[in-house]
C-alpha atoms as one frame of an Amber mdcrd trajectory, in Angstrom:
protein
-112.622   5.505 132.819-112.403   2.800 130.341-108.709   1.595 129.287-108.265
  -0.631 125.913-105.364  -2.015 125.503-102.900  -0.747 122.273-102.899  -3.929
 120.807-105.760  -5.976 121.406-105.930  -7.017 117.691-102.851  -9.035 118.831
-104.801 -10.924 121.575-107.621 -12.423 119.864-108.681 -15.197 118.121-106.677
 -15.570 114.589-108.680 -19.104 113.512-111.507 -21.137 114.774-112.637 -24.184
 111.716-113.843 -27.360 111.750-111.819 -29.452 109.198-112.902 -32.880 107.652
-110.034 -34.175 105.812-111.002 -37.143 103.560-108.203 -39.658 101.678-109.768
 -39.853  98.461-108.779 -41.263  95.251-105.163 -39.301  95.647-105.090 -38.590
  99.735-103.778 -35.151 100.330-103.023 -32.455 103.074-105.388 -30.180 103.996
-103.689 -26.830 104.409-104.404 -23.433 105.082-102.291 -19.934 105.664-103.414
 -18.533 109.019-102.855 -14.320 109.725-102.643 -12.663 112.500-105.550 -10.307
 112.746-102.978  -7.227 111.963-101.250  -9.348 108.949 -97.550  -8.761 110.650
 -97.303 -12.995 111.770 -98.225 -15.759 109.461 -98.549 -19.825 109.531 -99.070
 -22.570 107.793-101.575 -24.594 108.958-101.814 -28.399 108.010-103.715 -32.107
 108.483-100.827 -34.473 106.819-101.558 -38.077 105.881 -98.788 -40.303 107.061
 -98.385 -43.656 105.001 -97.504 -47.052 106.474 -94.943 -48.836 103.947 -97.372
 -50.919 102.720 -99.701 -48.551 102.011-102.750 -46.949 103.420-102.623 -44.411
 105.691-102.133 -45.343 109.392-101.592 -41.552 111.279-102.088 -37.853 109.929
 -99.900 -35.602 111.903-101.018 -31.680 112.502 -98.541 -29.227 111.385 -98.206
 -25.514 112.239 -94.914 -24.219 110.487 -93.904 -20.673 109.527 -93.872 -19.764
 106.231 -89.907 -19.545 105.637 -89.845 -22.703 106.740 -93.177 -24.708 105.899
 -92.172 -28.297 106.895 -90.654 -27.584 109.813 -93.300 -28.519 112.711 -93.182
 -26.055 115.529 -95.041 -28.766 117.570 -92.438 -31.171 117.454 -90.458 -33.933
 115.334 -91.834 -36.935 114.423 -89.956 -40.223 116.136 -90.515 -43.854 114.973
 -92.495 -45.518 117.394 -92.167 -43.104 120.085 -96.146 -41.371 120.115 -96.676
 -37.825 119.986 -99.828 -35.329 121.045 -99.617 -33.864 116.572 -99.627 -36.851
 115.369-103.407 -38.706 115.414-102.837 -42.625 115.174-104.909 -45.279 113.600
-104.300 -47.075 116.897-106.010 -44.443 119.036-108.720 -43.763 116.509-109.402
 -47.603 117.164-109.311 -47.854 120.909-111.105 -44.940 120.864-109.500 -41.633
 121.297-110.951 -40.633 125.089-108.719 -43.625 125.481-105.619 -41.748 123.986
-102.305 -40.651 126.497-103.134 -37.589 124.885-106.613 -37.113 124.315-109.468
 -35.933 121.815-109.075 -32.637 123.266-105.012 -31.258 122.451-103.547 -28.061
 123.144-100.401 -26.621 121.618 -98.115 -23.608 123.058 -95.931 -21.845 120.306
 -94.318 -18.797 120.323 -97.398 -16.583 122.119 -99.899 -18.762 120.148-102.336
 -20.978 121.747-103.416 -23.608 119.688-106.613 -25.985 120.168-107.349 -29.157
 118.353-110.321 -30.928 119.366-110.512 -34.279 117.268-114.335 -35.005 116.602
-115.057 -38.230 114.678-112.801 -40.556 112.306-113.864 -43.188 109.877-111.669
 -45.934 109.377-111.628 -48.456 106.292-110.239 -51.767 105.131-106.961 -52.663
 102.966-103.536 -51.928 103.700-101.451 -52.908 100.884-101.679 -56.742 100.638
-102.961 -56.738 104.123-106.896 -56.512 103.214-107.897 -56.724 106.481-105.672
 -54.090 107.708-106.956 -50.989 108.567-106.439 -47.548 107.648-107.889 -43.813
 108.310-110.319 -42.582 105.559-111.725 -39.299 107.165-111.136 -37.314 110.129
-112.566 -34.331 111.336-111.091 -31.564 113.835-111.800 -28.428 115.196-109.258
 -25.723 115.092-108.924 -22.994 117.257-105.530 -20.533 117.309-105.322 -17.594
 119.449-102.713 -15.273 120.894-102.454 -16.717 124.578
């Protein structure tokens, strides 16, 4: 006898992507919606640029929100000074992330969701505000994974 369970469309994977987010000549978020497989749960997915007050950008911070309330960060509040495992730092890109407290390899718990980030690569650049030897984030790449746990 074989038993399935009733809702195993609930249990599954809901989004596995690898993400390069660039600055450009007008630095953006990369976004996305996210489903579950049954279309009853959505989220708002998200790779925000952070800017240092100078200029360039010196941290993008990974957002998963629902969609009544899209800016509200179910992984946590960002703090001045005071790190945090969604937010990806110029200052651990540059040590290296393996050297991170927290890690190329991240994992979320929300609600029943599971969420995975695995940060891949970076490229850094030159120029922060008057600061020309400053440096800043230019590209990142992730990989995404969000399941039901």
């Amino acid at each position: 006898m074989l038993l399935i369970p009733t809702d195993c469309w609930s249990t599954g994977l809901w989004f596995h992507q690898r993400v390069t987010w660039r600055t450009g000549r007008d630095p953006r978020a990369w976004e996305t919606s996210v489903a579950s497989p049954d279309g009853k749960e959505r989220y708002r997915l998200a790779l925000i640029p952070l800017w240092a007050v100078e200029g360039g950008i010196v941290a993008v911070e990974i957002l998963l929100a629902r969609p009544e309330h899209p800016d509200d960060n179910l992984l946590g509040q960002r703090e001045t000074d005071v790190p945090k495992p969604f937010e990806v730092t110029l200052e651990e890109l540059e040590r290296g992330i393996d050297k991170s407290r927290f890690g190329a390899n991240r994992e979320f718990n929300v609600d029943r969701l599971r969420l995975r980030v695995k940060i891949e690569g970076a490229r850094l650049g030159k120029g922060v505000g008057d600061c020309k030897d400053c440096s800043n984030i230019q590209e990142l790449t992730v990989l995404f994974t969000l399941a039901r746990k």
